[in-house]
LUMNUMAR-906654 format. One record per residue (C-alpha): residue number from 1; z negated, x, y. Coordinates in steps of 0.2 Angstrom, whole numbers. Last residue first. Layout:
N
<node num="NUM" c3="Z" c1="X" c2="Y"/>
...
This chain:
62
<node num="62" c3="527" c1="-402" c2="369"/>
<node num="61" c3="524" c1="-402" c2="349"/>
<node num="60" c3="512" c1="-417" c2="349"/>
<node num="59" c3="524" c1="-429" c2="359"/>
<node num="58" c3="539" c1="-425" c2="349"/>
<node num="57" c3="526" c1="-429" c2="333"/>
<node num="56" c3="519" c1="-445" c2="341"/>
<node num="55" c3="538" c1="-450" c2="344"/>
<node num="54" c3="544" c1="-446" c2="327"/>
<node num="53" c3="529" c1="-456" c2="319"/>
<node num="52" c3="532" c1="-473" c2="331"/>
<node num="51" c3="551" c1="-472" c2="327"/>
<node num="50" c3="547" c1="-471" c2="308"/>
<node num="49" c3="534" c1="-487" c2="309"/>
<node num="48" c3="546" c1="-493" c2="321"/>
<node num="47" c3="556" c1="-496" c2="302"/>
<node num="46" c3="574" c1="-487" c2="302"/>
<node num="45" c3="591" c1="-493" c2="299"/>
<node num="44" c3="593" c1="-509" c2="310"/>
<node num="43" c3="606" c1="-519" c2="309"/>
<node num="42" c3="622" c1="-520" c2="321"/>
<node num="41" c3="625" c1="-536" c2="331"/>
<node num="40" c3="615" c1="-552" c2="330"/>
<node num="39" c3="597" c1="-554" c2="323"/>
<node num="38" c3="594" c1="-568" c2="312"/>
<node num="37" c3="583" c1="-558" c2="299"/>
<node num="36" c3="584" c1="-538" c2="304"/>
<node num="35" c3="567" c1="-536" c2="305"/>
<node num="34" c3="562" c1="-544" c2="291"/>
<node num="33" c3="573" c1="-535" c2="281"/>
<node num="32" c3="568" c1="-519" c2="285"/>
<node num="31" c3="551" c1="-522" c2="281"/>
<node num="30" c3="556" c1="-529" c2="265"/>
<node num="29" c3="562" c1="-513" c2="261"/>
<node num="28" c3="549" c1="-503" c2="262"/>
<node num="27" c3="542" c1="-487" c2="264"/>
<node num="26" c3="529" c1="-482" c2="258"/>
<node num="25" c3="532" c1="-464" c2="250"/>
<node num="24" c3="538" c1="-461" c2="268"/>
<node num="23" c3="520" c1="-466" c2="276"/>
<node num="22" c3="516" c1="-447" c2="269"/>
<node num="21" c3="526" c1="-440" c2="283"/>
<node num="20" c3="508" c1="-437" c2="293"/>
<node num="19" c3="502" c1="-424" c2="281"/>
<node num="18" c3="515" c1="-412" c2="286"/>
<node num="17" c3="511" c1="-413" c2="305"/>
<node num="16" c3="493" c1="-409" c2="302"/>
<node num="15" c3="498" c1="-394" c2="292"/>
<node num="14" c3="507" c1="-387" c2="306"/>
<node num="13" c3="493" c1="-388" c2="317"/>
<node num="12" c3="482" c1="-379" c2="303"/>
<node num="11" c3="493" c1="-366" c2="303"/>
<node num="10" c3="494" c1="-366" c2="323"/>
<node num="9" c3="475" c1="-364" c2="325"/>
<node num="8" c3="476" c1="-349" c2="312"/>
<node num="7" c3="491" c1="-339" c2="324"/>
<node num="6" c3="478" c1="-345" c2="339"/>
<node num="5" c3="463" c1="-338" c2="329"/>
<node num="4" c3="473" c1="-321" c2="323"/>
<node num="3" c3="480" c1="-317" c2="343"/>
<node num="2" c3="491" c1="-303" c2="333"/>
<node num="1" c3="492" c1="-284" c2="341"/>
């Protein structure tokens, strides 16, 4: 036997999560920049806006 609502619920989950990596088509460069102006040691490769979105969806999924 399949639990249909909570197989449904989980679809619609899922779809939730896929909608949220729009921001990617925004991603900017000068954003980047600016946050590595006059900082010392290695550069950094991804925005917080990214490591704020991968957080939210670790948090979501346990």
């Amino acid at each position: 036997m399949t639990d249909w609502p909570s197989y449904n619920r989980s679809l619609i989950r899922c779809s939730k999560i896929l909608y949220t990596y729009a921001f990617l088509d925004k991603w900017n460069d000068m954003v980047l920049a600016k946050m590595n102006e006059n900082k010392k040691g290695k550069k950094f490769i991804y925005q917080d806006s990214f490591i704020l979105v991968i957080g939210y969806v670790r948090v979501y999924f346990q």
